[in-house]
N, C-alpha and C positions, 0 to 999 in steps of 0.2 A: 693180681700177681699170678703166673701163670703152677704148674707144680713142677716145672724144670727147674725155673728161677729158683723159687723156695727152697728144691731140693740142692740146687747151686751154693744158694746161700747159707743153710744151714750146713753143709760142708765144711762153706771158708770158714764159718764163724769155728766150729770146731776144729778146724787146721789155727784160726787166731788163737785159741785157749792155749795149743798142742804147743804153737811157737811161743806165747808167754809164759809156760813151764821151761822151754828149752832155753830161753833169754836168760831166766832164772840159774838155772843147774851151771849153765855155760857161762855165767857172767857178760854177757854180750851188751854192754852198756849203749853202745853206740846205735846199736839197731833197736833203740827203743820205738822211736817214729815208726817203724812198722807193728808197730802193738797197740800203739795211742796216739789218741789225738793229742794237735799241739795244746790245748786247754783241761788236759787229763786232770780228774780229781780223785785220787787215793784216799781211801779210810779204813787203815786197818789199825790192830792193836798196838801196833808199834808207831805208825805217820800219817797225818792228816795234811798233806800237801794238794796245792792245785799251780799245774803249769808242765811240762813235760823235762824241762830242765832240773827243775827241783825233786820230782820222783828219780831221776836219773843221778843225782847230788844222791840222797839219799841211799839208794842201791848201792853204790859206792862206798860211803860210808859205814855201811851196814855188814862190807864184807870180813868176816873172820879168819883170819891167815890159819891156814893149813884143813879150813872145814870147808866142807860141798855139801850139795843141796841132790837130792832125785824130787822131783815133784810128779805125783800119778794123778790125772786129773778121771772122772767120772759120772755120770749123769746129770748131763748136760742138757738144759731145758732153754728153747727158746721161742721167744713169743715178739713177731711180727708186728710192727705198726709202720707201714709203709719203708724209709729207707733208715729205721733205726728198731732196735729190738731189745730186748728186757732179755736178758741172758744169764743163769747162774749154772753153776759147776758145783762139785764136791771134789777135793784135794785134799792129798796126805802125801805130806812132803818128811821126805828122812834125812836128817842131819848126820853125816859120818866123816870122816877120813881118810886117806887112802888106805885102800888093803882092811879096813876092819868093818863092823857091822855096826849100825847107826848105834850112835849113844843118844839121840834125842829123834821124836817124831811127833808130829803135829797133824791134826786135822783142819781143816781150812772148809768155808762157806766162799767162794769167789759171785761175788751179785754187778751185776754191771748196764750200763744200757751200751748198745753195739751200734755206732753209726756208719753206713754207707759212706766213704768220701771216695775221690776220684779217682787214689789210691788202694783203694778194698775196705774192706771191714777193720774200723777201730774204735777200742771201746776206752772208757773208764771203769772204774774197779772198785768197790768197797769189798775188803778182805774182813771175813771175819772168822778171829778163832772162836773153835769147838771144842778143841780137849790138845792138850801137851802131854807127853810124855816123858822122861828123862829115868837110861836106865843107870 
């Protein structure tokens, strides 16, 4: 693999992270297929789903009328094995409301493997929390 490519790819993957924070904050349910594969498997402390429709059910589900999400995502590691890659993050995501300052915030572990499709880089995801906060 050449170090254009690599450095190609580790880009997308981290514009991938950048838009499943923004999927998140934004609620953009529909544009999940550009995050994950249609076989996506979640494991975080809240859902253990596999299928792209069912984490998508889920998300939905999950939303609390009149609260938003900011998600900051940070050191970002990944590791190459041809067209698939071993990818984790650190995230801390603020739970707030309009106009006020988060009443709750969370740190996040995001671990995933990153597949090549014909599409771009899409991965699955095990979420794992690190610490909650609630002021």
């Amino acid at each position: 693999m050449s170090s254009d490519t690599v450095i190609a790819d580790r880009l997308e993957i981290a514009d991938l992270f950048t838009r499943f924070a923004r999927l998140l904050d934004e609620q953009r349910w529909e544009d999940a297929d550009t995050i994950f594969t249609e076989d996506v498997a979640v494991n975080s402390p809240r859902i253990q789903v596999r299928g792209i429709d069912k984490v998508v059910d889920y998300m939905r589900q999950a939303e609390v009328e009149g609260e938003h999400t900011q998600h900051t995502n940070a050191d970002l590691l990944v590791n190459f094995d041809r067209d698939q890659a071993a990818a984790t993050a650190n995230s801390v995501v603020y739970y707030y409301r309009d106009g006020r300052p988060p009443h709750q915030t969370g740190g996040l572990r995001l671990v995933g493997t990153v597949v090549r499709t014909p599409a771009g880089w899409r991965f699955e995801a095990r979420i794992m929390l690190a610490w909650m906060h609630k002021d």
